[in-house]
TORFIMI-838023 format. One line per 4 residues: number of its first residue (from 1); their letters; for each residue x, y, z of N, C-alpha, C. Coordinates in steps of 0.1 Angstrom, whole numbers, plus 2048, in hexadecimal, padded with zeros to 3 digits. Each point is the difference from the previous one (the first is absolute). Last residue first. Layout:
// residues N
NUM	A	X Y Z X Y Z X Y Z  ...
***
This chain:
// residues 241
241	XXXX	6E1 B0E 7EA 815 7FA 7F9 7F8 7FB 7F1  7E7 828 826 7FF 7F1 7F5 80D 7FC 7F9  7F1 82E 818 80C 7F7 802 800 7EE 7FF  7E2 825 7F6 80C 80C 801 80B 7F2 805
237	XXXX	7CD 804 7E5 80A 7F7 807 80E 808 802  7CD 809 7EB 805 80A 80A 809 7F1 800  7E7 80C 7D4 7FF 7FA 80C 80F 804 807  7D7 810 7D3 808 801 808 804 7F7 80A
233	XXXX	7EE 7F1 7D5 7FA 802 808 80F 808 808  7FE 7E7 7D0 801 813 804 801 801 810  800 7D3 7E9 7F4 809 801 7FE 80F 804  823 7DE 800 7F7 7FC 7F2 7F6 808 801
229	XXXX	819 804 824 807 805 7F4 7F8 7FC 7F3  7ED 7F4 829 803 810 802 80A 805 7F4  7FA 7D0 80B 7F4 806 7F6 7FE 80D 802  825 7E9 816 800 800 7ED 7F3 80A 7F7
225	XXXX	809 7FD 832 80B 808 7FA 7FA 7FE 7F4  7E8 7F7 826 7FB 80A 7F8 809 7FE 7F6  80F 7E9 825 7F3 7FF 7F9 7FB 804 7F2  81D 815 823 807 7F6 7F4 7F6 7FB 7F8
221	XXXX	7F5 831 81D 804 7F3 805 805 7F6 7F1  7D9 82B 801 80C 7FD 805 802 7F0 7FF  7E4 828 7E4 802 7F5 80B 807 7FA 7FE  7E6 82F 7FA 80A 7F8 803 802 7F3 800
217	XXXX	7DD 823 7EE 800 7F7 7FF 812 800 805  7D3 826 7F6 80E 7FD 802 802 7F6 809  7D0 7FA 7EE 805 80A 808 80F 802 7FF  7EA 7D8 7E9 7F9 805 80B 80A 809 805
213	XXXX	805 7D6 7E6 7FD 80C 7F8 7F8 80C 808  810 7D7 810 80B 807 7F8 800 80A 7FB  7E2 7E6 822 809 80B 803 809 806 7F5  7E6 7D9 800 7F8 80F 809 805 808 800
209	XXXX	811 7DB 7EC 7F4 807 7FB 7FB 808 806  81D 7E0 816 80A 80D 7F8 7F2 808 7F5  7FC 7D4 81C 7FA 80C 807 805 810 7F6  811 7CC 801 7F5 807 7F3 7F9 805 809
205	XXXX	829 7E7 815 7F0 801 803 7F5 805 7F5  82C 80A 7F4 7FF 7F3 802 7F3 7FB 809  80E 82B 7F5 803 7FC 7F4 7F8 7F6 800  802 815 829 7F2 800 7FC 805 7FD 7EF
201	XXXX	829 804 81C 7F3 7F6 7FF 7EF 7FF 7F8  828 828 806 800 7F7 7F3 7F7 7F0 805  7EF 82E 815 808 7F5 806 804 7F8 7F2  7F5 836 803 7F6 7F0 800 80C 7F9 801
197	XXXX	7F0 831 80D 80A 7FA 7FD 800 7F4 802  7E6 82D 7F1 7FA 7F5 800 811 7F8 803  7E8 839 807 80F 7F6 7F9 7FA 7EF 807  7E4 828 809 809 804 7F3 809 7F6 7F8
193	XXXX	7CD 7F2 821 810 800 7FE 805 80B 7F4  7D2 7EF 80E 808 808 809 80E 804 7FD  7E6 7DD 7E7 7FD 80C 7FB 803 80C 80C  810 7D5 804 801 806 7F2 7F8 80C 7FF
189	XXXX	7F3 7ED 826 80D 802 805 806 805 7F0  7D6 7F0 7FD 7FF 809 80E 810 808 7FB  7F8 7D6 7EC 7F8 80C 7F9 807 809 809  80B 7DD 818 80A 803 7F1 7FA 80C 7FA
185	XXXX	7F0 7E7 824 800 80C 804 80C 804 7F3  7F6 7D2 809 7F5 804 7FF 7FF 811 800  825 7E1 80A 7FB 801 7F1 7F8 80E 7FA  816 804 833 7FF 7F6 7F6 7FC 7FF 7EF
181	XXXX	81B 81D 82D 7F4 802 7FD 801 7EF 7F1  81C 81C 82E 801 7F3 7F2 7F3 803 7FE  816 829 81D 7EE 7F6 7FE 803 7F5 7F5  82C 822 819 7F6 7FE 7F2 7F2 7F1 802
177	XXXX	828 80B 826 7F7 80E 7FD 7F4 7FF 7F2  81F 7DF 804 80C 810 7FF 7F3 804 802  7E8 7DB 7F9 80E 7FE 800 807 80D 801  7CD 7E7 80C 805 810 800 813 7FC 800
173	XXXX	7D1 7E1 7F2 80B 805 80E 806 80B 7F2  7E1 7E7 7EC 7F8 803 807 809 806 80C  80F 7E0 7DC 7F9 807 802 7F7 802 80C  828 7E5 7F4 803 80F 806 7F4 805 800
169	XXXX	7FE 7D4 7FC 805 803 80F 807 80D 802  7ED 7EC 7D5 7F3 803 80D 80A 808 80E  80F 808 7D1 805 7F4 809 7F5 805 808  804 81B 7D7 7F4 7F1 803 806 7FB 80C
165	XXXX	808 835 7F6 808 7F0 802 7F5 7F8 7F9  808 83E 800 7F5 7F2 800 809 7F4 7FF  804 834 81C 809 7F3 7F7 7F5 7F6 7FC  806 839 805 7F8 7FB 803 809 7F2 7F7
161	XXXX	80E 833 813 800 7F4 7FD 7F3 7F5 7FE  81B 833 801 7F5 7FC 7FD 7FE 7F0 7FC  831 811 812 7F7 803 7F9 7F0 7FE 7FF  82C 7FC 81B 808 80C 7F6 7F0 804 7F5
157	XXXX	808 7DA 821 7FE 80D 809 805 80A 7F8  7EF 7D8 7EB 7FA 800 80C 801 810 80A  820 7E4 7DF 7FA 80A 7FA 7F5 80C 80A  820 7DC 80B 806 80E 7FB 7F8 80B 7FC
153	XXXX	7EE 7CE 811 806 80C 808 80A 80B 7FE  7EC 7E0 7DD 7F3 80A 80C 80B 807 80B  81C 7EA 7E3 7FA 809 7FB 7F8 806 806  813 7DC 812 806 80D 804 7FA 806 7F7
149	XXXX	7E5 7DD 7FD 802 802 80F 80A 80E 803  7DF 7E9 7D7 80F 802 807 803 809 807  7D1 7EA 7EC 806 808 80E 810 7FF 7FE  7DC 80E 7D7 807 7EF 806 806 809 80A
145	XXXX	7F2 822 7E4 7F9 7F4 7FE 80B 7F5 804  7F7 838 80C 807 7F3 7FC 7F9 7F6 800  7F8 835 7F9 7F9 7F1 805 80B 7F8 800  800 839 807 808 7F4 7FD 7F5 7F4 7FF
141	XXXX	805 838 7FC 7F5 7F4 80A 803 7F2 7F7  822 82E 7FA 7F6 7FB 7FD 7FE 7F5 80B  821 828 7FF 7FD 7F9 807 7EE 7FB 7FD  829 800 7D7 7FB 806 810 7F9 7FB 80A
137	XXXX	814 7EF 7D5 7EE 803 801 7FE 80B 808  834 7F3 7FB 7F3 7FA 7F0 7F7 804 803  81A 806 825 805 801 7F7 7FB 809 7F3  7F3 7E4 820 7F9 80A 808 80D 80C 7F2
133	XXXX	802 7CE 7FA 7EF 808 801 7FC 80E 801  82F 7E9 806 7FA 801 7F7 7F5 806 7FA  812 7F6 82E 801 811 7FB 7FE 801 7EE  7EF 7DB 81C 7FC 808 801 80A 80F 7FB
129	XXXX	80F 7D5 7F5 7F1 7FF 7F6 7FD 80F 806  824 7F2 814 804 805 7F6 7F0 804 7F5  803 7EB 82F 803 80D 7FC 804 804 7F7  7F7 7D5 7FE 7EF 806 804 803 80F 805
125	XXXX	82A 7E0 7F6 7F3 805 7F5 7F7 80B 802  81E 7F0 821 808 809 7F8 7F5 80A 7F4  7F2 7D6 819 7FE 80E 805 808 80A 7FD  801 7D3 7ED 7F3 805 7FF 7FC 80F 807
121	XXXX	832 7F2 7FF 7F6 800 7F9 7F5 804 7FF  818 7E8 81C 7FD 80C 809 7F9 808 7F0  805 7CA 7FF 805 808 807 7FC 80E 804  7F6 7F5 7CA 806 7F3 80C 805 80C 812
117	XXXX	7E2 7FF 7C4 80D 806 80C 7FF 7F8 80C  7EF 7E9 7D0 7F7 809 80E 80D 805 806  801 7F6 7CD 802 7FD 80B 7FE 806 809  7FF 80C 7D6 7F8 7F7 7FE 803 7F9 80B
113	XXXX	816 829 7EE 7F7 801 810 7F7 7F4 7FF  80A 80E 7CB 80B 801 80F 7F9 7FF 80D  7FB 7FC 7C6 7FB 804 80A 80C 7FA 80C  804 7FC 7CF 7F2 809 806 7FF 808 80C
109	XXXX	81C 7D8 7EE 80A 80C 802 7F3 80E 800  7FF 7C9 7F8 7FF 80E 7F5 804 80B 804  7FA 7E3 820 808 7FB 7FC 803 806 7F0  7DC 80E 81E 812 7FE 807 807 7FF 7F5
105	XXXX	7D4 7F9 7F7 805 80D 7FD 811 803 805  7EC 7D9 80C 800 7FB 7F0 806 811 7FC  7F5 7F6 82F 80C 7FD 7F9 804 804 7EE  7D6 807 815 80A 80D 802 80C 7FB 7FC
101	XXXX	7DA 7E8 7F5 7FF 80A 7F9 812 808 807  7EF 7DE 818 80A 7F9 7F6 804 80E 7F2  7E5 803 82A 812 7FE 804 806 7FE 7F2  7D1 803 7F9 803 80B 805 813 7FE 803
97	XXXX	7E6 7D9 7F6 800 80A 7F8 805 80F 803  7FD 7DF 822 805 800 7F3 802 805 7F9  7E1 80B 81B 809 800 809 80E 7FA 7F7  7D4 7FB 7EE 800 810 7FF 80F 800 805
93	XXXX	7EF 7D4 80C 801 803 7F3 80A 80F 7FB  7EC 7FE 82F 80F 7F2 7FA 804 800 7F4  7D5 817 80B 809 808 805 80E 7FA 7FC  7DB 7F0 7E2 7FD 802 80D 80D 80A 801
89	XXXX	7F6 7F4 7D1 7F0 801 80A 804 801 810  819 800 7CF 803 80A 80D 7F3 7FF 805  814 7DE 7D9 7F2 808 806 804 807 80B  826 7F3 7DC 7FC 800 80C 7EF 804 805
85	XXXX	829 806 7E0 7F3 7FB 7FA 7F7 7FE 80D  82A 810 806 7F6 807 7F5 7F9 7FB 7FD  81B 7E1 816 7F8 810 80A 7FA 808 7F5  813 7DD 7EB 7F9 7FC 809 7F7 80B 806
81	XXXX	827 80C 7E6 7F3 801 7FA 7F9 7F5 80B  824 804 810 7FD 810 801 7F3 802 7F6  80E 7D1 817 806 804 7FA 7FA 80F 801  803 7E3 82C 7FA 7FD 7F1 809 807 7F3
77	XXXX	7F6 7F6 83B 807 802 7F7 7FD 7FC 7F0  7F1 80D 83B 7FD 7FE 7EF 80B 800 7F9  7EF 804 838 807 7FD 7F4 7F6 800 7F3  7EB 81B 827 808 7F2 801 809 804 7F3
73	XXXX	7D8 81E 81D 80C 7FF 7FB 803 7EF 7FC  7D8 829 80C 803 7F5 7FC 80D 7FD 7FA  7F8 828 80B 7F8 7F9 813 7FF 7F2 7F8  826 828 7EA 7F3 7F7 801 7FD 7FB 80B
69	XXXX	827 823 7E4 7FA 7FA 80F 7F0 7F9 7FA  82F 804 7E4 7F1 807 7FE 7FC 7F5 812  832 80B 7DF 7F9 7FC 809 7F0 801 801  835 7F6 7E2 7F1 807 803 7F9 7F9 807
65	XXXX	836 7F9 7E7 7F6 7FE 809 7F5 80D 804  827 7E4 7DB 7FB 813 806 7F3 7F7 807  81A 7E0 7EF 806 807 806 7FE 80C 805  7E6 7E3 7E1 812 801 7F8 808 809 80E
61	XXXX	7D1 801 814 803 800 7ED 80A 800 7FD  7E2 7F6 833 80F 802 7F6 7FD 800 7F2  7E1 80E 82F 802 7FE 7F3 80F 7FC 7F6  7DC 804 82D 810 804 7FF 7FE 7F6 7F5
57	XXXX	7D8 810 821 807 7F7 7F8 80C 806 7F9  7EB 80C 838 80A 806 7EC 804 7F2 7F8  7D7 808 82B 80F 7FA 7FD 801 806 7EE  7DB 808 830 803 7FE 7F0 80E 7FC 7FE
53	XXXX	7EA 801 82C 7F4 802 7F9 805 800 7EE  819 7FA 82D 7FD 7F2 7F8 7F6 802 7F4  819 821 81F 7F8 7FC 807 7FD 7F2 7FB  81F 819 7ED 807 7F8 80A 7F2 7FB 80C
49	XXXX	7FF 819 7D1 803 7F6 800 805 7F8 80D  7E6 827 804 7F8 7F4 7FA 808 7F7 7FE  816 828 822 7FA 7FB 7ED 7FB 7F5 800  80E 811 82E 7F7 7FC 7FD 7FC 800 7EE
45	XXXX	829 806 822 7F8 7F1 7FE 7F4 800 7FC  832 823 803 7F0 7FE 802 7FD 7F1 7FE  829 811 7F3 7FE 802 80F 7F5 7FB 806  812 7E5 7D3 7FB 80E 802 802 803 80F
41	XXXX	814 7D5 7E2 7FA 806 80F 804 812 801  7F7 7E2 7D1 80B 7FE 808 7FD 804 80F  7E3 7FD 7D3 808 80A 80C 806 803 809  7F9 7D5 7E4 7F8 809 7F9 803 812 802
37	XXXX	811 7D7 817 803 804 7F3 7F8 809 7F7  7F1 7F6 829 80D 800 806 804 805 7ED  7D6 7EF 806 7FE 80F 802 812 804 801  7F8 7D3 7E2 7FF 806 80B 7FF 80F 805
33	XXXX	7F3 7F3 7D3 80B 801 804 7FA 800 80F  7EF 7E5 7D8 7F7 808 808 80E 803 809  803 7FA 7C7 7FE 7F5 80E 7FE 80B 808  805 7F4 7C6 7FD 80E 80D 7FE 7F6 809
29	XXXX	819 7F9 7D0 7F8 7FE 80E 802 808 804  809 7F2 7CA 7FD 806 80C 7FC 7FB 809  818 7F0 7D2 7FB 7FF 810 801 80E 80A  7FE 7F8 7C6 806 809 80D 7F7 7FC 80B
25	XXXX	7FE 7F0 7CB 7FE 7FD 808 809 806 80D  7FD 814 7CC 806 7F9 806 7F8 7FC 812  7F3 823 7E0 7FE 7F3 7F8 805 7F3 807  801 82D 80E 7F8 7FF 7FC 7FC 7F6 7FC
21	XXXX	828 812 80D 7FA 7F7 808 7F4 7FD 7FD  81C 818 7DD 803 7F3 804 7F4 7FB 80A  7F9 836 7ED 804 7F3 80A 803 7F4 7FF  7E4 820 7E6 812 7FC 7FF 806 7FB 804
17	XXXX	7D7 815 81A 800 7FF 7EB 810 7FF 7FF  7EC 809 82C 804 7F3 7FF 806 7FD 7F6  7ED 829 80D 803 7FF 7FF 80E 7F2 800  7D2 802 7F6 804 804 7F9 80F 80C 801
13	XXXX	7E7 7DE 81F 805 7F8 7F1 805 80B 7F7  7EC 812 829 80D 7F9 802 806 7FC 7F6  7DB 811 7FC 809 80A 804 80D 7FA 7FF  7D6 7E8 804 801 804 7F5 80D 80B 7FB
9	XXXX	7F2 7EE 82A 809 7F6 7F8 7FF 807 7EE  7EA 819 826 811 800 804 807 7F4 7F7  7CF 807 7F5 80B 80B 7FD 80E 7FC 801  7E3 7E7 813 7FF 7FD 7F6 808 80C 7F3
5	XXXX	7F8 806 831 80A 7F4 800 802 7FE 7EF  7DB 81C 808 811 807 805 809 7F4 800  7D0 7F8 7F8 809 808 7F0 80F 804 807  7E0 7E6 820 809 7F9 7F8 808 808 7F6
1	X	7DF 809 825 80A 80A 7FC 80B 7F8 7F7
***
């Protein structure tokens, strides 16, 4: 699914046209935030970031900051054509690219919510997603793609649910009453569904092919932020900084 990354830079340069930074050398970095700084202390304990299964590379550009979750994280620092030029072959890579995409839009004044919410947040959110939906679609048969935790449980008792993960250790248990279900039941579960609501990760894992062009399309979270505006795509953040 390289043409979509290959797009998102093609998008980007062209609003880049004119730009100074373009020519000039700009240190960037992205680093792996502690769960503590990343979300500060939710009620709950169970999001992926505080189990250890992903972390938010964090992005600085001239000061605007972007985020993008990954299961591969570390440092990097370089310039902004560096990362554009960049082979996007694994998650760490993409995980880059992606944080760095949102800053870079930050900092052009694009885009907004390129920070993960913090604290009580996530569940302020996952009731706001559900009267959104029920809203916007009605009462449609939901997929979500990636387990977040208050969203399954807002959504769960207000709707038709079905969740797909990769984390081995959600598939196959029963969260809020809902069946995690895995890869392997995507067909299945896509073509069940009215409404598709994807995790801005599958940016960064390159799973986002299955789903973009498939069915009415949400998706949520910071992640997502840049390449949801370079790309039309609808996305759900009610309380991203």
């Amino acid at each position: 699914m390289t043409y979509i990354y290959d797009e998102l830079k093609r998008r980007l340069l062209e609003k880049l046209e004119g730009q100074s930074i373009l020519n000039e050398k700009v240190r960037v970095k992205a680093r792996a935030l502690t769960p503590e700084e990343a979300i500060g202390n939710p009620e709950a304990d169970d999001f992926p970031l505080q189990k250890g299964k992903e972390r938010l590379m964090h992005a600085d550009f001239r000061g605007a900051f972007g985020q993008a979750f990954t299961d591969r994280y570390g440092d990097f620092e370089g310039s902004l054509n560096d990362i554009l030029q960049m082979p996007l072959k694994n998650n760490y890579r993409r995980g880059i690219f992606v944080a760095t995409l949102n800053a870079v839009l930050r900092y052009l004044g694009k885009v907004n919510s390129t920070i993960h919410c913090k604290d009580k947040e996530p569940t302020l959110c996952a009731s706001e997603l559900a009267k959104f939906i029920k809203r916007k679609f009605g009462a449609v048969k939901v997929v979500q793609v990636g387990f977040q935790p208050r969203m399954v449980e807002s959504l769960a008792g207000q709707f038709s649910l079905r969740v797909l993960d990769l984390d081995p250790d959600n598939i196959g248990r029963e969260k809020f009453g809902v069946l995690i279900e895995g890869p392997e039941a995507t067909e299945r579960a896509i073509q069940w569904a009215d409404l598709l609501l994807i995790t801005g990760t599958t940016l960064v894992n390159n799973t986002i092919g299955q789903f973009s062009d498939r069915k009415p399309v949400i998706f949520y979270g910071t992640t997502i932020a840049g390449a949801a505006y370079l790309m039309g795509w609808p996305r759900f953040c009610a309380y991203g900084n």
